[in-house]
C-alpha positions, 0 to 999 in steps of 0.5 A: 287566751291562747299563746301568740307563738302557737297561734303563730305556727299554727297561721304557719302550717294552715299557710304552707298546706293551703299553698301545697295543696293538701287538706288535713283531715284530722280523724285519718291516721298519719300512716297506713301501712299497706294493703296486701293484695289476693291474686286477681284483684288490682292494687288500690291507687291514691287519686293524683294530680292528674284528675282530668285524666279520666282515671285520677291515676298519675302518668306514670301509671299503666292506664291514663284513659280507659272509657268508652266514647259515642262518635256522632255521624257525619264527620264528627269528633269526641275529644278526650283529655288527659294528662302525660309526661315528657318522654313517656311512650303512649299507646292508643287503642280505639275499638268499635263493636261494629267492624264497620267504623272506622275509627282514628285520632288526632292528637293535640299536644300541649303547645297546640300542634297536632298529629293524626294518633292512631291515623285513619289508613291503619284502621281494620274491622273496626279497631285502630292503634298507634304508639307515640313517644311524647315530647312535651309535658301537660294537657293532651286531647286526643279527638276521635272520629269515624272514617266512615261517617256513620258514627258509633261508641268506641272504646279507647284506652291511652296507656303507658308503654314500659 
């Protein structure tokens, strides 16, 4: 019979892991030290809390979305959301392989207000960007749409900027 004091911890760590959120993975080592890295290559991130993201990378990394997005026609949008924190300064970057779309955004923040992010007058020859300090934390949607109706895929990338 095993010791009730043990059992006790034991009921105790499994308590504190399940409420933090964390798993045990009892074949991983307890550390590692770091992985050096070649010039040109990019530096491994662990996933963070900030999956829906579309990266898995925490805000305050460079990247937070870096995806290619289908538009439909006629005056319809793609919604993105990710995550992000209070006063972190944003770049959205929208590009269509055809010069002719016209693509723009409108931001959703977290209490629900929007803003147009990139906003449809500065789009030019099928790209558009703006820069917008955020000033709240959480779940964002940035909704993409073509000024011109004919809809397209657009690249975008959100990214942090220093």
């Amino acid at each position: 019979m095993h010791n009730p004091r043990f059992l006790q911890k034991l009921e105790l760590a499994l308590v504190i892991v399940f409420l933090s959120g964390c798993t045990i993975n009892p074949s991983a080592p307890q550390s590692q030290p770091p992985q050096a890295t070649q010039p040109g290559e990019s530096q491994p991130s662990a996933p963070g809390p900030f999956g829906s993201n579309g990266t898995g990378l925490p805000p305050s990394s460079p990247v937070l979305v870096s995806r290619t997005v289908k538009i439909p026609g006629g005056g319809g949008g793609t919604d993105v959301i990710f995550e992000a924190a209070y006063i972190q300064k944003i770049r959205i970057e929208l590009t269509a392989p055809n010069a002719t779309i016209q693509p723009y955004g409108s931001l959703e923040f977290p209490d629900g207000k929007s803003a147009y992010s990139p906003p449809l007058n500065t789009a030019v020859n099928g790209s558009n960007q703006a820069e917008i300090t955020l000033n709240q934390n959480g779940q964002f949607t940035l909704t993409v749409f073509d000024g011109s109706n004919q809809g397209g895929t657009v690249s975008l990338t959100i990214s942090v900027v220093p």
